[in-house]
N, C-alpha and C positions, 0 to 999 in steps of 0.2 A: 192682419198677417196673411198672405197668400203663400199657400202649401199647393208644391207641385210635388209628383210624384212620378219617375220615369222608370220604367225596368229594361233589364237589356238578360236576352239570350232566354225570353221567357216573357209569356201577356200578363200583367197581375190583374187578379180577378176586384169583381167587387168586392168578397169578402175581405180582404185581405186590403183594399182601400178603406172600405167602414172599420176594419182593425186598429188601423194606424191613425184615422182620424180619434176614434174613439180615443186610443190612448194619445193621443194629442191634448185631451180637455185638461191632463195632467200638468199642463203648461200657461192656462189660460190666463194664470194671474200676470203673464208676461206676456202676451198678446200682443197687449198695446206698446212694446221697446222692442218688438221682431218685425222689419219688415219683409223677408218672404224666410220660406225653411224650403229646402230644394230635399227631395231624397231619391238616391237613388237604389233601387236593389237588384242586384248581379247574381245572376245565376252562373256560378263557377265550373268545372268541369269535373269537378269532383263530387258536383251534385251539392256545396255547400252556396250559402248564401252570403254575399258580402251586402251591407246593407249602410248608407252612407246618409248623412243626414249634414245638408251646409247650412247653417244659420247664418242671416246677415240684421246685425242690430242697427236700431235706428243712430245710432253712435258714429258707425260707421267701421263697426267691430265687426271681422268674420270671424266665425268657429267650424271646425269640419272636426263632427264625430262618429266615429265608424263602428262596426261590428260586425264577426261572423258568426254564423249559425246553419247546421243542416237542418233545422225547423225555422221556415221562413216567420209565424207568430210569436214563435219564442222569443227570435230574433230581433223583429221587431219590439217585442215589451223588453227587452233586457237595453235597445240601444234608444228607445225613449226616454228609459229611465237616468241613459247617460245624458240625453238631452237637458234633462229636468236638473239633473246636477248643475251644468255648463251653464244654463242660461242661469239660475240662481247664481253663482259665483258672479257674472259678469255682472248682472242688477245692481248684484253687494258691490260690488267694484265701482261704479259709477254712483253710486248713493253714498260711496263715502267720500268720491272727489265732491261728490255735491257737497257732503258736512262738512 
């Protein structure tokens, strides 16, 4: 699975890359049916964070799940944890065309 990570109107730091990865592990059972996760995080003008995550499955499925927050970590652990939803659904989707 290749994880990019691009920010606009603003540098993100390492921490805040070791953030995202770490809560990435929360995904791992799905690794091997992602071939890349794109995210992007926007620093808005209102000083909130839009934070964007496109997943592209080996299937040939996109998913694009979003999230705002004015705490960029928050943000991140609250739109990981949509990630963790989304790819579980699409797994069970495909595992039951499989049955």
């Amino acid at each position: 699975m290749n994880v990019t990570i691009k920010s606009v109107h603003f540098d993100v730091d390492d921490l805040t890359r070791e953030h995202l990865e770490t809560r990435l592990q929360k995904i791992d059972f799905a690794a091997d049916k992602i071939v890349d996760m794109d995210f992007t995080l926007t620093r808005e003008k209102d000083h909130q964070f839009e934070i964007e995550a496109k997943i592209h499955f080996r299937w040939g499925i996109h998913a694009v799940v979003k999230n705002k927050s004015f705490d960029l970590n928050q943000g991140i652990h609250e739109l990981v944890d949509k990630v963790d939803l989304k790819v579980r659904k699409e797994v069970e989707k495909v595992q039951e065309h499989k049955g």
